[in-house]
Backbone as a chain_set.jsonl record, in Angstrom:
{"seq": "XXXXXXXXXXXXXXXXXXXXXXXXXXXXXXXXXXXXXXXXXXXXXXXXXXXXXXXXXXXXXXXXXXXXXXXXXXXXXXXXXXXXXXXXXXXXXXXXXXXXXXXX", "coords": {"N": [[-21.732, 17.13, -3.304], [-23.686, 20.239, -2.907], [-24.536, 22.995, -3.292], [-26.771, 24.573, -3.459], [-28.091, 22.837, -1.645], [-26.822, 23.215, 0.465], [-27.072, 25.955, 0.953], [-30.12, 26.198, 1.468], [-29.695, 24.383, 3.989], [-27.794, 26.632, 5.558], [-29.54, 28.068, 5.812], [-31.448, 27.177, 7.805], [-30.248, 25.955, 10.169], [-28.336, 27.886, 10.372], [-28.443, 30.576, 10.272], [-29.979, 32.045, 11.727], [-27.862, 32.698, 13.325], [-25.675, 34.008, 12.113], [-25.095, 36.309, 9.691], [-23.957, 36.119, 6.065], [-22.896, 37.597, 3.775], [-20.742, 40.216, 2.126], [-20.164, 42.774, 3.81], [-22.619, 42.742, 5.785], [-24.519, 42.864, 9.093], [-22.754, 41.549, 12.44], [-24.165, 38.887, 13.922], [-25.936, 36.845, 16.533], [-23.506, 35.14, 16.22], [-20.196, 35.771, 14.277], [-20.007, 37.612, 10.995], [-19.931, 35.394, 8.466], [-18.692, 35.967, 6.256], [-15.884, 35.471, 3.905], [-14.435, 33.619, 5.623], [-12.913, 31.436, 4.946], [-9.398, 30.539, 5.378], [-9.112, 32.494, 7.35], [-7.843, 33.168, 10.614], [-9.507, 31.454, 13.533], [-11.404, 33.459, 15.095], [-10.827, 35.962, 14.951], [-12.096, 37.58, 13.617], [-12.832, 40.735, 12.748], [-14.57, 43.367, 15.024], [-16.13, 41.577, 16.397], [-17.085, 40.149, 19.255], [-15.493, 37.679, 20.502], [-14.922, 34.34, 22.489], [-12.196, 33.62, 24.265], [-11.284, 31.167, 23.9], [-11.932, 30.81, 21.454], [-10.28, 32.613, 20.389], [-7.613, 31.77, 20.87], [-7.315, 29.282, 19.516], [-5.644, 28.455, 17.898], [-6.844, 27.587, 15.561], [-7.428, 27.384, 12.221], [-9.472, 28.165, 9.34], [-10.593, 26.12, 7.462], [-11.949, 23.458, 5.254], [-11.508, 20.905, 6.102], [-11.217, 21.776, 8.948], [-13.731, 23.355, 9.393], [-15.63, 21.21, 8.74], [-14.97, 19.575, 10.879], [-15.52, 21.261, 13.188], [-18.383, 21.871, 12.825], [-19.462, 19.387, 12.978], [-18.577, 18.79, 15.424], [-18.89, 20.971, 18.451], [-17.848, 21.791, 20.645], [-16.113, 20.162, 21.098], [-13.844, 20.834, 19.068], [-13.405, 23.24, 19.559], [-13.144, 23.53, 22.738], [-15.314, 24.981, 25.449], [-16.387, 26.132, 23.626], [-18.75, 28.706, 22.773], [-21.624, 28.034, 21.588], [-24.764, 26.661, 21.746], [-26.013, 25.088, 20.378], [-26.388, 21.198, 18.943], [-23.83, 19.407, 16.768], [-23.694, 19.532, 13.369], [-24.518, 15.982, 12.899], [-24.621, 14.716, 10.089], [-22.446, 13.827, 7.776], [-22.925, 14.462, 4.989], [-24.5, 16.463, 4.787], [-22.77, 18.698, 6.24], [-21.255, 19.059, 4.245], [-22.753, 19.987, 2.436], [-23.146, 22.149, 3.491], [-20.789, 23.195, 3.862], [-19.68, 24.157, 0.78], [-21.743, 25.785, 0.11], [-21.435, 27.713, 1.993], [-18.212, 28.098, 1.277], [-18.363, 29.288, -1.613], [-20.868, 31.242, -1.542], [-18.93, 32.845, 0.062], [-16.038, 33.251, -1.083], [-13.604, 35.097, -1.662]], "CA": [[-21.909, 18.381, -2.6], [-24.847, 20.376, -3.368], [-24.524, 24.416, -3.073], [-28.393, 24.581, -2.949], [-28.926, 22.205, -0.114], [-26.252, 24.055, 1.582], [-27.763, 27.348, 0.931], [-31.034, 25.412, 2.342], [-29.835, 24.011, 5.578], [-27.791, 27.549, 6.186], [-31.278, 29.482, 6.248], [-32.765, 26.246, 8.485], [-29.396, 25.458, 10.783], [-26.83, 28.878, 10.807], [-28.859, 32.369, 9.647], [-30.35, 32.387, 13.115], [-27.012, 33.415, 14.116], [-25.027, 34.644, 11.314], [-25.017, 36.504, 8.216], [-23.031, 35.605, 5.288], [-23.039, 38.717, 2.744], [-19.873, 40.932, 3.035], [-21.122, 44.199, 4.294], [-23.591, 42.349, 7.207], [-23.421, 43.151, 10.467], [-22.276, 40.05, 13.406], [-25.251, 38.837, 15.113], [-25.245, 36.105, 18.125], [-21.992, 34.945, 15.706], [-19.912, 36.86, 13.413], [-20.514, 37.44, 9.978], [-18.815, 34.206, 8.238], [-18.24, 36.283, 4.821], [-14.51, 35.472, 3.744], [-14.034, 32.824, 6.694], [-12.064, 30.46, 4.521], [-8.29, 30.72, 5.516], [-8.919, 33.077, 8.35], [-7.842, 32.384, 12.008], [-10.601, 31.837, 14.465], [-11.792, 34.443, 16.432], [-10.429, 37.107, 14.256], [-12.82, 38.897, 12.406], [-13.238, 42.099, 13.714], [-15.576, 43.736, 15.677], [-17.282, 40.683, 17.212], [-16.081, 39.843, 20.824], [-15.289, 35.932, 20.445], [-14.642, 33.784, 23.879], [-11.031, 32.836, 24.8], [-11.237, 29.707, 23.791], [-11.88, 30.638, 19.958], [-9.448, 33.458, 20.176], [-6.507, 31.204, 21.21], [-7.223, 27.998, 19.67], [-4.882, 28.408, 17.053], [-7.676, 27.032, 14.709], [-7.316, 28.493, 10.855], [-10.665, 27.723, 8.768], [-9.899, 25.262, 6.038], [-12.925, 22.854, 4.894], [-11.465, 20.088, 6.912], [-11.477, 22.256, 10.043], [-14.741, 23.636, 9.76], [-16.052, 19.902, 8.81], [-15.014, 18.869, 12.347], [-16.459, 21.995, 13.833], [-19.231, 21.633, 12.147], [-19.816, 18.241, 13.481], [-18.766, 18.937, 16.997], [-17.936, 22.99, 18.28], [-17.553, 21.776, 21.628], [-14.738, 18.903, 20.564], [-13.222, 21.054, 18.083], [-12.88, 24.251, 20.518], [-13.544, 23.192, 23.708], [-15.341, 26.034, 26.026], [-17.168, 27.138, 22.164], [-20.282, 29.329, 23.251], [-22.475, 27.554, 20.985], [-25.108, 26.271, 22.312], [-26.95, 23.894, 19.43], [-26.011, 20.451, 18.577], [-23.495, 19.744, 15.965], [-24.524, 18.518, 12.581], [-24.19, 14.707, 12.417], [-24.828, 13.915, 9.045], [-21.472, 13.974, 6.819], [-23.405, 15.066, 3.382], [-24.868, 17.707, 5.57], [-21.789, 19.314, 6.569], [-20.547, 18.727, 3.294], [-23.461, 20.988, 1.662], [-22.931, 23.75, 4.163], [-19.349, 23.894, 3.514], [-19.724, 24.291, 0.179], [-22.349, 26.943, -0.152], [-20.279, 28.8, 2.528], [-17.029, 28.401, 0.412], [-18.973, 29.659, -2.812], [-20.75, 32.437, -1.346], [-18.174, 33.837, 0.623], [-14.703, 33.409, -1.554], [-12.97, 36.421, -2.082]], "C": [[-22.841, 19.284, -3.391], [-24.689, 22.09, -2.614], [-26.04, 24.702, -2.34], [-28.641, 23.985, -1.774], [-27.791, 22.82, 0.908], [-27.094, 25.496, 2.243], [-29.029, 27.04, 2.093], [-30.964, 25.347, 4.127], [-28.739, 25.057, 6.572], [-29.417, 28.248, 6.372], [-31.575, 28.322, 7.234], [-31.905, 26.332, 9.965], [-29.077, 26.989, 11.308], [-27.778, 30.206, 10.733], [-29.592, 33.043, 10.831], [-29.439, 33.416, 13.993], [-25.952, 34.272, 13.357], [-25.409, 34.598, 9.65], [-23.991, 36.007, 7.844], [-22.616, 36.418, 4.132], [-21.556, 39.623, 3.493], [-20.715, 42.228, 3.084], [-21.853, 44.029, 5.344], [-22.856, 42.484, 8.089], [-22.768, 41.761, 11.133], [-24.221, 39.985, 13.928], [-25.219, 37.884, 16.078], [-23.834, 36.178, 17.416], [-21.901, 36.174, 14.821], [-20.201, 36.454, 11.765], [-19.413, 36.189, 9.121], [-18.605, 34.781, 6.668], [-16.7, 36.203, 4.908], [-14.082, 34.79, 4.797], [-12.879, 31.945, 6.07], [-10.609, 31.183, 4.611], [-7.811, 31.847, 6.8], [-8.44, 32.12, 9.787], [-8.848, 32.292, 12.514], [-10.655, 32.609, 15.112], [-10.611, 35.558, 16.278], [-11.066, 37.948, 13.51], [-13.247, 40.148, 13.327], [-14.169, 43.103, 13.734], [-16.609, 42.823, 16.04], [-16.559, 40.047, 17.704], [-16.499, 37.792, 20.901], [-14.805, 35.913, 22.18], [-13.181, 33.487, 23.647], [-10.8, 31.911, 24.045], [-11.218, 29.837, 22.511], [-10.29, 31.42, 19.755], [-8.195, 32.927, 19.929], [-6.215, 30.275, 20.607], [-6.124, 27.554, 18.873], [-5.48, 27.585, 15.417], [-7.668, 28.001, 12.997], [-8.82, 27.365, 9.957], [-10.445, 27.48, 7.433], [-11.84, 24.643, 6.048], [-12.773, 21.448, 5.847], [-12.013, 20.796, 8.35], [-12.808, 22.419, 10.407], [-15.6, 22.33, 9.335], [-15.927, 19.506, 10.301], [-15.873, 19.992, 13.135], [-17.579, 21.982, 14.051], [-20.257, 20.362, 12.629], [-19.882, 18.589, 15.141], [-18.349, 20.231, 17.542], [-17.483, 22.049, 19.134], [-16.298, 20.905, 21.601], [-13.713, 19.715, 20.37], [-12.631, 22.03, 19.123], [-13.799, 24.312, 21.293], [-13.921, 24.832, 24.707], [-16.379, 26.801, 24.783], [-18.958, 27.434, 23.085], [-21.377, 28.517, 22.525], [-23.517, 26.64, 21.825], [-26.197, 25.024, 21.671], [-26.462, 22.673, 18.92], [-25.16, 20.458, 17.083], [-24.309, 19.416, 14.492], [-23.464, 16.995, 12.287], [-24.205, 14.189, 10.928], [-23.923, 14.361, 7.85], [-21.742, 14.74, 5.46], [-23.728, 16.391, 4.042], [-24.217, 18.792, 5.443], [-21.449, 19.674, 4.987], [-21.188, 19.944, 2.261], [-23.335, 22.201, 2.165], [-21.553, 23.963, 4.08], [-19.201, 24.15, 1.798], [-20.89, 25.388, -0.125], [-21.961, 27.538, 0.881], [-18.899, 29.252, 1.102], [-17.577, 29.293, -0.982], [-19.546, 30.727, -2.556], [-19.712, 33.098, -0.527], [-16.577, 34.288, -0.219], [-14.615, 34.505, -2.047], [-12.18, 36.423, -2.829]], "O": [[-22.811, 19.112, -4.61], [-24.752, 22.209, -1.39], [-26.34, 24.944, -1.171], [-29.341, 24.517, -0.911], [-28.01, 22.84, 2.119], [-27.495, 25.874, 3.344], [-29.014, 27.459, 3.251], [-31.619, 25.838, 5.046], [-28.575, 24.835, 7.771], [-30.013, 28.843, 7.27], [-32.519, 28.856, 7.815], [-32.554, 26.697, 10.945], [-29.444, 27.351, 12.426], [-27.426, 30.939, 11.657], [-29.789, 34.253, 10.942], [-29.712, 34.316, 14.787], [-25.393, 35.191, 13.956], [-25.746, 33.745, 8.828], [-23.133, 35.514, 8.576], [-21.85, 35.807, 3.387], [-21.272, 39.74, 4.685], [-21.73, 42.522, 2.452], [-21.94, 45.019, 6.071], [-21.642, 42.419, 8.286], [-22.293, 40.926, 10.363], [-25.088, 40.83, 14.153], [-24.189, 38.048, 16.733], [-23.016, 37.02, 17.787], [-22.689, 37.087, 14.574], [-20.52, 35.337, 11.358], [-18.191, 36.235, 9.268], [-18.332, 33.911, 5.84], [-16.153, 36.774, 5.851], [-13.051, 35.331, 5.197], [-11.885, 31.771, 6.775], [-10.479, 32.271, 4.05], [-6.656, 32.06, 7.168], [-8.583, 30.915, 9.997], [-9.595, 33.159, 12.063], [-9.808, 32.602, 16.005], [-9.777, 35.925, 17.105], [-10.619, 38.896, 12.864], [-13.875, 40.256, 14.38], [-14.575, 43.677, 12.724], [-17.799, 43.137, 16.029], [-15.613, 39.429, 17.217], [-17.44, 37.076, 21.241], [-14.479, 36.853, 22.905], [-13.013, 32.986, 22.535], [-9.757, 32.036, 23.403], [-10.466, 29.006, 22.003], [-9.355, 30.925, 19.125], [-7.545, 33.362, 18.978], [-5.04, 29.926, 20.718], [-5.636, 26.437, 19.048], [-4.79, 27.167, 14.487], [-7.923, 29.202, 12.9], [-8.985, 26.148, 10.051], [-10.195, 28.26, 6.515], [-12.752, 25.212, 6.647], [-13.793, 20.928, 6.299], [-13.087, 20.44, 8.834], [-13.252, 21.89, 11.426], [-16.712, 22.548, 9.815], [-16.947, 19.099, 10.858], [-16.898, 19.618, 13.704], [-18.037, 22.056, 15.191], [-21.488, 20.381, 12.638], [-20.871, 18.639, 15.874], [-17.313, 20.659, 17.033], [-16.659, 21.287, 18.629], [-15.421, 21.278, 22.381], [-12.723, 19.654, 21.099], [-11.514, 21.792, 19.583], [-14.912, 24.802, 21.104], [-13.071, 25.721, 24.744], [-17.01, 27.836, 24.997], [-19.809, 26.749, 23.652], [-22.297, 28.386, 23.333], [-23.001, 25.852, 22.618], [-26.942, 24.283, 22.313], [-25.744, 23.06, 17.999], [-25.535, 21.254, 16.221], [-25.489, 19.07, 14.537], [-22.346, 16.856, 11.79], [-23.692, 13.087, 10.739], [-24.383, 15.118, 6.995], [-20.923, 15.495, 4.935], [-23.083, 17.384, 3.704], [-24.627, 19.765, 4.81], [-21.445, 20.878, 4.735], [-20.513, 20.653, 1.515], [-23.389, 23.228, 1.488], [-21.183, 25.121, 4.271], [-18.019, 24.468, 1.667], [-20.461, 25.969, -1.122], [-22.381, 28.651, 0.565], [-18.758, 30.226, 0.362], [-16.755, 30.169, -1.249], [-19.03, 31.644, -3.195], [-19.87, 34.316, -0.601], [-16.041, 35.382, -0.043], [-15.444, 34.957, -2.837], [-11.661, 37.484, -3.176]]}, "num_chains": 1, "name": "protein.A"}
């Protein structure tokens, strides 16, 4: 797992739609600072769909690994509208330069 190539393929993949700094605003998504151990479709002040709100989904490294891979699988109805990422190391680098910048 590789912080840097996370860092990387957030700016290429995710920064389109969300910051990651605490203090940023939401933009399409919400800001994913301090995501680890939250519920889904709880951070507040950015209007999530139903479908996240409810799913009963809590954001572990496994969880957001499957997400990650597939929204639409994971939480069916997920607004997202970009393919997941297929490639296991992939995932693997963006969950790890998430977890690292965001831990609180």
């Amino acid at each position: 797992m590789s912080a840097e190539k996370g860092r990387r393929l957030f700016k290429k993949l995710c920064s389109h739609c969300h910051n990651i700094s605490e203090g940023e605003s939401h933009k399409y998504g919400p800001n994913l600072f301090g995501v680890f151990g939250k519920q889904a479709g709880s951070v507040p002040g950015y209007h999530y769909s139903e479908q996240h709100k409810n799913s009963g989904l809590q954001w572990t490294e496994s969880n957001l690994n499957m997400y990650l891979e597939n929204f639409k699988e994971t939480i069916p109805g997920s607004k997202k509208k970009i393919p997941g990422v297929s490639k296991e190391e992939q995932r693997k680098d963006l969950i790890e330069f998430i977890k690292t910048t965001t831990n609180v």
